[in-house]
N, C-alpha and C positions, 0 to 999 in steps of 0.2 A: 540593526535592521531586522525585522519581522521573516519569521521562517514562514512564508506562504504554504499551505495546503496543496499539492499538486495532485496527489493521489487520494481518493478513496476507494478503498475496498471491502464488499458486502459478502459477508458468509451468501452461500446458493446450495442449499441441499439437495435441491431438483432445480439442475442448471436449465433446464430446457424452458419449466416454468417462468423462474427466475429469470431469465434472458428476453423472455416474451412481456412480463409484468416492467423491466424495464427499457426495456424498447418501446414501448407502447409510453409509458412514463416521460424519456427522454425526446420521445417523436425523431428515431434515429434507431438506426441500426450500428452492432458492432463492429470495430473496424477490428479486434483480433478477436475472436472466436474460434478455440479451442477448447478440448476436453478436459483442461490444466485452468483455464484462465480466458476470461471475457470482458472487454475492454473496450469502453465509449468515449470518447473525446467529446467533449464538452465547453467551447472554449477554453481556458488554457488549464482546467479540469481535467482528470480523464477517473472514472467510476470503472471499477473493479468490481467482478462478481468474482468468486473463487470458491470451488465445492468442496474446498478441502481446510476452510477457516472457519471460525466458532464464534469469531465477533468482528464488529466491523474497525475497519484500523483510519486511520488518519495518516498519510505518509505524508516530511517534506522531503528536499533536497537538500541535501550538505555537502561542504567540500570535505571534507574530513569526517567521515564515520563514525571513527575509533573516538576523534576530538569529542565528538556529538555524544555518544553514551556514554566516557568521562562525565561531561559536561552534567546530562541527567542522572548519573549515579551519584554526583557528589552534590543533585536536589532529592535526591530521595530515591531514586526512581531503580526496580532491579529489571536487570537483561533478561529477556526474555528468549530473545533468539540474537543470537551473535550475528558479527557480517556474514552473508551469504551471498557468492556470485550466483545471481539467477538468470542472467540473458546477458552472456559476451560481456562479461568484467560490468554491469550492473550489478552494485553489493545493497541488499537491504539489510535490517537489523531492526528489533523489536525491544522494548523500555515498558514495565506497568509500573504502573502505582497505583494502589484501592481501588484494583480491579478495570481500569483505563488503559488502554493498550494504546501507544504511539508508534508510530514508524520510520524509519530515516532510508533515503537512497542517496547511494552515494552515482553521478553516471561513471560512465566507465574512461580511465586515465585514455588520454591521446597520445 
């Protein structure tokens, strides 16, 4: 079965701008808006700005993380950022290959 797309997230050097060029783009305002992270739902989408990223990332959902960058290390792909709890046991983790940055969430165990 196909890893669907759930997240993307867009470098925002000037979040303020940034947030107005896609608000205005998405005809929607954000539903988390912080000085860390700004975040549009999108049908089952949600767009990601982040002022503190350098390229835009593509994240899915995995049940297993660890499984997941196994998986792309042993097609090529090197870790970029290892799992990371970022919001209450949500682990992201980061994969490139020729400069292509992918993403993985894991949610958080129940």
């Amino acid at each position: 079965m196909p890893n669907p797309i759930k997240v993307l997230v867009y470098p925002a050097k000037d979040l303020d701008e940034t947030k107005k060029y896609f608000s205005t783009f998405l005809g929607t305002e954000p539903y988390v808006d912080g000085a860390w992270y700004v975040g549009y739902k999108v049908g089952d989408l949600e767009i990601g700005l982040d002022p503190n990223s350098e390229t835009a990332i593509a994240y899915t959902d995995v049940d297993d993380i660890e499984a997941s960058l196994e998986t792309m290390k042993s097609a090529g792909a090197k870790v970029v950022q290892e799992p990371k709890d970022v919001a209450n046991g949500l682990l992201v983790a980061k994969v490139e290959q020729d400069g292509n940055v992918l993403g993985f969430r894991q949610q958080p165990k129940k």
